[in-house]
C-alpha positions in Angstrom: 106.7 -35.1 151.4 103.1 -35.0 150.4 102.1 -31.9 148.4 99.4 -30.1 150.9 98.5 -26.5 151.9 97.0 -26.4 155.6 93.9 -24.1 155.6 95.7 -22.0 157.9 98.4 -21.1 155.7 96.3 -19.5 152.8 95.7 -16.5 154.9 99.3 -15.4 155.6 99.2 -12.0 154.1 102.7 -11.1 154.6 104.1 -14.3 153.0 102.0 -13.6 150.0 103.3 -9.6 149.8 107.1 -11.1 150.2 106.2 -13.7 147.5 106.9 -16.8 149.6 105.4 -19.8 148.5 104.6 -23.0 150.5 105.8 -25.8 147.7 105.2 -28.8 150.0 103.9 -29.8 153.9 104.0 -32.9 155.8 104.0 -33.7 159.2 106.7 -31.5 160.9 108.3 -30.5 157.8 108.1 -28.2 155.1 109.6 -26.5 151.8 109.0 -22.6 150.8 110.3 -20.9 148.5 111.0 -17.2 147.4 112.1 -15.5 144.2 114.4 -12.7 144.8 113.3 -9.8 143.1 114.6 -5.8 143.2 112.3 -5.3 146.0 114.2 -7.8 148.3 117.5 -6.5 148.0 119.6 -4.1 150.5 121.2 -1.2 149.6 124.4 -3.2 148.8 122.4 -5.2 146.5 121.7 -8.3 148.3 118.7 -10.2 149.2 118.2 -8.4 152.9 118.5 -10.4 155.6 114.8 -9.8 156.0 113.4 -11.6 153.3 115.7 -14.4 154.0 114.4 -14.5 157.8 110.5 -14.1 156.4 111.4 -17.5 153.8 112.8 -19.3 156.6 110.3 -18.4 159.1 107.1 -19.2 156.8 108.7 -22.7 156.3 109.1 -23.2 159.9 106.0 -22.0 160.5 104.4 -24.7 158.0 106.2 -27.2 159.2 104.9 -26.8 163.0 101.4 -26.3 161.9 101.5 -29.1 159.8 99.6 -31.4 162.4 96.6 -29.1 162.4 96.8 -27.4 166.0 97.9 -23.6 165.8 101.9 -23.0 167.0 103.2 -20.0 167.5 107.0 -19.5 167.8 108.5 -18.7 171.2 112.4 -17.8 169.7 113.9 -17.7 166.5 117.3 -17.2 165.2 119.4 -17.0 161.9 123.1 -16.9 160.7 123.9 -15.9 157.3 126.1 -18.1 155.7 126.5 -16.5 152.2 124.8 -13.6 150.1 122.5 -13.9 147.6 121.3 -11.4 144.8 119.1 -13.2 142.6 116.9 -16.3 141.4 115.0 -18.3 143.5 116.0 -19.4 147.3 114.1 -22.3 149.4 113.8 -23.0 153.1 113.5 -26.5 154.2 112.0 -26.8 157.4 112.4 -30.0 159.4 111.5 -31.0 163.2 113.9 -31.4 165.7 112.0 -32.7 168.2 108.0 -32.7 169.4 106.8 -32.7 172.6 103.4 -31.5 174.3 103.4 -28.3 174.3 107.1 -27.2 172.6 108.9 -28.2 169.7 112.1 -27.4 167.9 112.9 -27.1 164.5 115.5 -26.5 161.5 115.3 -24.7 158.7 118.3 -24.6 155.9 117.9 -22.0 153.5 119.8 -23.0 149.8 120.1 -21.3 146.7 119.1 -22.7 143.1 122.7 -24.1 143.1 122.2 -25.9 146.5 124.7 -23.8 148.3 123.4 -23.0 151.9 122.5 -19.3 152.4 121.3 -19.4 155.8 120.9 -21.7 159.1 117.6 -21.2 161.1 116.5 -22.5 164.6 113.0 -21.6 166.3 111.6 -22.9 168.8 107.0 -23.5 168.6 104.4 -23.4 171.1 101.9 -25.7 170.2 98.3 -23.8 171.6 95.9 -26.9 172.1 98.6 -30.2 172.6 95.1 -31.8 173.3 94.1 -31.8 169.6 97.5 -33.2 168.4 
């Protein structure tokens, strides 16, 4: 994947308050990642499913923006595969499938040891198919 931040990416505020970073973009796919800090976790101490949807989300969010036309997702859903408490988590985003005006795409979210926290599927409108 080439290393490249898409304009319209440096102005997600609420990425940048979670502390999800966008470490690589290309063409329908992208990598994020988050450090999971005291302010991310539950009351039962782990990372709340929150900040694991906002990681996931971000990614996906790169990845369908990627071509340079704005996308906005239309349906989004997660399942929890195992809990984390601490380090650093990433969210590999990667496209399904691309058509006009939808497109659906995968995100796998791993900890530092590779083991898969969550699952992700979201579904993007693409606003202007013209322009891609």
């Amino acid at each position: 994947m080439e290393s490249k931040k898409p304009d319209f990416l440096t102005g997600d505020r609420y990425a940048s308050l979670s502390n999800a970073e966008l470490v690589k973009s290309a063409p329908g796919s992208a990598l994020a990642k988050m450090t999971i800090s005291s302010k991310h976790l539950n009351a039962l101490d782990i990372a709340h499913g929150g900040a694991i949807f906002t990681l996931a989300d971000y990614a996906f969010g790169a990845a369908a923006n990627s071509y340079g036309n704005p996308a906005v997702c239309l349906q989004a859903s997660i399942s929890f595969i195992k809990a984390c408490s601490a380090g650093t988590i990433y969210a590999e985003a990667r496209e399904i499938s691309r058509r006009r005006t939808i497109g659906t795409y995968q995100v796998c979210v791993r900890d530092e040891a590779g083991e898969t926290v969550a699952h992700f599927t979201a579904t993007a409108y693409f606003k202007n198919p013209n322009k891609s």
